[in-house]
C-alpha positions as CSV (number, residue, x, y, z in Angstrom):
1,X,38.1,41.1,-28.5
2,X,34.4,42.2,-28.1
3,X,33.2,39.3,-30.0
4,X,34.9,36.9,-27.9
5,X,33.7,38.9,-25.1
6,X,30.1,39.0,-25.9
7,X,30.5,34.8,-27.1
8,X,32.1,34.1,-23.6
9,X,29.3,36.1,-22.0
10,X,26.7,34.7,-23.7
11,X,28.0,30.9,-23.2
12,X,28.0,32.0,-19.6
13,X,24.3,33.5,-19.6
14,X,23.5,30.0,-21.0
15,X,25.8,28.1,-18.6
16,X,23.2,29.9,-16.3
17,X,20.1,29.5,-17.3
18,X,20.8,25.7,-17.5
19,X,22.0,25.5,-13.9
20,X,18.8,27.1,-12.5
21,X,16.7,24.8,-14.9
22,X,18.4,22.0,-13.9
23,X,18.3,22.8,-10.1
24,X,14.8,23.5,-10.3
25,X,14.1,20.2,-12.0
26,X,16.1,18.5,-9.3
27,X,13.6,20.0,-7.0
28,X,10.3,19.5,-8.4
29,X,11.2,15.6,-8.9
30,X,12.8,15.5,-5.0
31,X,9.5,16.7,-4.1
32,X,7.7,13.9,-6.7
33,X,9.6,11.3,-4.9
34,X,8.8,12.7,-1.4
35,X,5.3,12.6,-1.9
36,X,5.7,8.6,-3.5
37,X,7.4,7.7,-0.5
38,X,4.0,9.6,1.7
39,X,2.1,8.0,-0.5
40,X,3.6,4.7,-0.3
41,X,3.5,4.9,3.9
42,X,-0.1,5.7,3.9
43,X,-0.4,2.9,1.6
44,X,1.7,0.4,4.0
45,X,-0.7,1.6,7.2
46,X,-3.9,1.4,5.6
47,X,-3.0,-2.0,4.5
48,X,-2.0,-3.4,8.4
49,X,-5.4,-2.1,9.4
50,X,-7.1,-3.6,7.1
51,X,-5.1,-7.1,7.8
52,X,-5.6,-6.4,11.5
53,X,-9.3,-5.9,10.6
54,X,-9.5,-9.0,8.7
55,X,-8.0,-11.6,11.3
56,X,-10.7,-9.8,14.0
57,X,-13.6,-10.5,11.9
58,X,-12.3,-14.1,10.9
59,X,-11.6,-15.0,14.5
60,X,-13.4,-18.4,15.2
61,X,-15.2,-16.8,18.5
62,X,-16.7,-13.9,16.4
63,X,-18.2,-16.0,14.0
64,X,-19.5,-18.4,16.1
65,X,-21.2,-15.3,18.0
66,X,-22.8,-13.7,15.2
67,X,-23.9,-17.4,14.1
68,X,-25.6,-17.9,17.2
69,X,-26.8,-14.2,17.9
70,X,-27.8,-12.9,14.1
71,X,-28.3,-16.0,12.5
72,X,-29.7,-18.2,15.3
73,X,-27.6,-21.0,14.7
74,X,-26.7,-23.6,17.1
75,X,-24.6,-26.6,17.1
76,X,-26.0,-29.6,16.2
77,X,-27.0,-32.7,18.9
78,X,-24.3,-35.4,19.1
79,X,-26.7,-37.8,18.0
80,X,-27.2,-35.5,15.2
81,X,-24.0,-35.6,13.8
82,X,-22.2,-38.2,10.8
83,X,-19.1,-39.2,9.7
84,X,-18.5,-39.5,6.7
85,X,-14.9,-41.2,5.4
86,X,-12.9,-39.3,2.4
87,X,-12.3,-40.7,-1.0
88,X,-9.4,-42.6,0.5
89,X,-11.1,-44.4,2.9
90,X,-9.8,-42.1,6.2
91,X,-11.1,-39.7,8.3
């Protein structure tokens, strides 16, 4: 009867020490997906800012701003300007 006893306890010191691993693996990987999903956000902001940043420094009145302020640029005369027709013979 001790046998059994000691084999029952032991299966149960086992039964244990697997639960606790287990829950404790659960735990660490919850918080591995937690910081994924952080990650991820931070991610998902950063790149909206930088879109947002983009279409500012690709709107047409910017450009034409720093073209005429940096560069010195400015648009040619009328009588300046040529058309040219496309390979298809259209403008």
């Amino acid at each position: 009867m001790t046998r059994l006893n000691l084999f029952l306890l032991a299966l149960l010191v086992a039964s244990a020490l697997a639960l606790v691993t287990s829950r404790h693996q659960s735990r660490k990987l919850f918080i591995e997906i937690e910081r994924g999903q952080n990650l991820a956000q931070q991610y998902k902001v950063e790149w909206d800012q930088l879109q947002l940043e983009q279409s500012t420094w690709a709107m047409p009145g910017r450009i034409e701003k720093v073209a005429r302020e940096k560069l010195q640029l400015v648009p040619p005369a009328a009588n300046r300007i040529q058309v040219i027709a496309g390979a298809g013979g259209r403008l």
